[in-house]
C-alpha positions in Angstrom: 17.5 0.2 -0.4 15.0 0.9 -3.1 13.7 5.0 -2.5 10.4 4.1 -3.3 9.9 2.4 0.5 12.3 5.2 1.7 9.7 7.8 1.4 7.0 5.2 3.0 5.2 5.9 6.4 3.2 3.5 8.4 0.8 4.4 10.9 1.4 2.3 13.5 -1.8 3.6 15.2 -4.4 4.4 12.8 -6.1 1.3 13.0 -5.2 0.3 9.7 -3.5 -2.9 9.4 0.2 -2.5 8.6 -0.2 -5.4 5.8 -3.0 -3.2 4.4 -0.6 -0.1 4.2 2.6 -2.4 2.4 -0.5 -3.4 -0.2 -1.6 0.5 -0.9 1.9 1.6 -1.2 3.0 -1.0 -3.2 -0.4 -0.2 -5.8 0.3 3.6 -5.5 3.9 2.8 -6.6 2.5 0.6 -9.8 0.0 3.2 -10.6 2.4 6.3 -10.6 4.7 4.2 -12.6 7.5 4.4 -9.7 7.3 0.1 -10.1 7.8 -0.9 -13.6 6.4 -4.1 -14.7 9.3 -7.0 -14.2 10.8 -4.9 -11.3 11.8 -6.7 -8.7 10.8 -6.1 -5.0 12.9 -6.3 -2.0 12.9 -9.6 -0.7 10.2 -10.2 2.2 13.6 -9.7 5.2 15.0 -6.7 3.3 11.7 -5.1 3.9 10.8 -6.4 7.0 13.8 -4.9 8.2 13.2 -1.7 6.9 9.9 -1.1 7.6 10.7 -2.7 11.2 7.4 -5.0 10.8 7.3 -8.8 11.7 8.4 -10.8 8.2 4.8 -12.2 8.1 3.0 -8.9 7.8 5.5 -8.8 4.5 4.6 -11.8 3.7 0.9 -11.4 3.9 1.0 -8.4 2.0 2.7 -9.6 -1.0 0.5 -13.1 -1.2 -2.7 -10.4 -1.3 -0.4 -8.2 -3.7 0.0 -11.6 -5.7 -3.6 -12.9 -5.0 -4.6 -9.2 -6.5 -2.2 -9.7 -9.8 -0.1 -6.6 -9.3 3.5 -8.8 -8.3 3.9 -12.5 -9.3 6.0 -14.8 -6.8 8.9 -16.8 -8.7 10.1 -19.5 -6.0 13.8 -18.6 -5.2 14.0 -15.7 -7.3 12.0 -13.7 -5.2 8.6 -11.2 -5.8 7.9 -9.5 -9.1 5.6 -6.5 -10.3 3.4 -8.8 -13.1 3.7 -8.3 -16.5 0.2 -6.7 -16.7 -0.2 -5.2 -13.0 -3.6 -3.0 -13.1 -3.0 0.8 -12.2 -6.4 0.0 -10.4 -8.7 -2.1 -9.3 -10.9 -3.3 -11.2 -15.0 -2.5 -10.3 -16.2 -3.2 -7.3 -19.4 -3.7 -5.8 -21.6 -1.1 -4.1 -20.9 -2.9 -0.6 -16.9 -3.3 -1.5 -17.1 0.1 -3.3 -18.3 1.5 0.3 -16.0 -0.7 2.4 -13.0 1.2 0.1 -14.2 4.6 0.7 -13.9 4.0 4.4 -10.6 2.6 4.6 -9.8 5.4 2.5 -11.2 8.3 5.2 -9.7 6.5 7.7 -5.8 6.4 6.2 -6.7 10.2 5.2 -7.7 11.5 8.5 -4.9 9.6 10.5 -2.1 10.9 7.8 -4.0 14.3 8.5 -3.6 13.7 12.5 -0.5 13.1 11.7 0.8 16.1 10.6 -1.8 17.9 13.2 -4.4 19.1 10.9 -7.6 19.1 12.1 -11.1 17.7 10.7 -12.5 20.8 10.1 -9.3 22.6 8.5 -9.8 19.5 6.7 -13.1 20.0 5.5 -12.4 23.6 4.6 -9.3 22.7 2.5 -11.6 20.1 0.3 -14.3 22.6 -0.1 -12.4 25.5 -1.2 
């Protein structure tokens, strides 16, 4: 399997959708350059299966990914990064802007939890 999901964690209980999380790690993996554009991704039951997620989160996650531009969808030759993939989103709103940030908190203090860091070792860590 490809080692770029190998290193992926989902947070089963972070309140995050798991479709959500497949989207963010499949952007960060564009962005950092770790998904070249005309890479192919695993197939929708390769990484069901090793993600241990029901094939339509997958699914869901790669028509947004596709819906977004960052992987195209070739029928029976399975999912693609695009040609022209943004590193980024492109701007947002205030309101969406906003809506981002939270998300954002949220995945960073669960990851945090995670590993048993607290909010304000947290806070102190950002600060310094």
């Amino acid at each position: 399997m490809n080692p770029i999901e190998d290193a992926w964690r989902l947070e089963f209980h972070s309140g995050i959708p798991i479709y959500k999380q497949i989207i963010h790690h499949l952007q960060a993996a564009v962005a950092a350059g770790q998904l070249q554009a005309g890479e192919q991704l695993p197939t929708i039951r390769a990484l069901h299966r090793k993600l241990k997620v029901n094939p339509n989160t997958v699914a869901r996650a790669y028509r947004e990914l596709e819906h977004l531009g960052v992987i195209t969808a070739e029928q029976g030759n399975g999912c693609f990064v695009a040609p022209h993939a943004p590193a980024r989103p492109a701007a947002v709103s205030a309101k969406n802007k906003q809506a981002a940030m939270e998300e954002l908190c949220l995945r960073f203090a669960a990851e945090a939890r995670s590993h048993g860091i607290s909010f304000p070792e947290l806070i102190r860590h950002l600060k310094a």
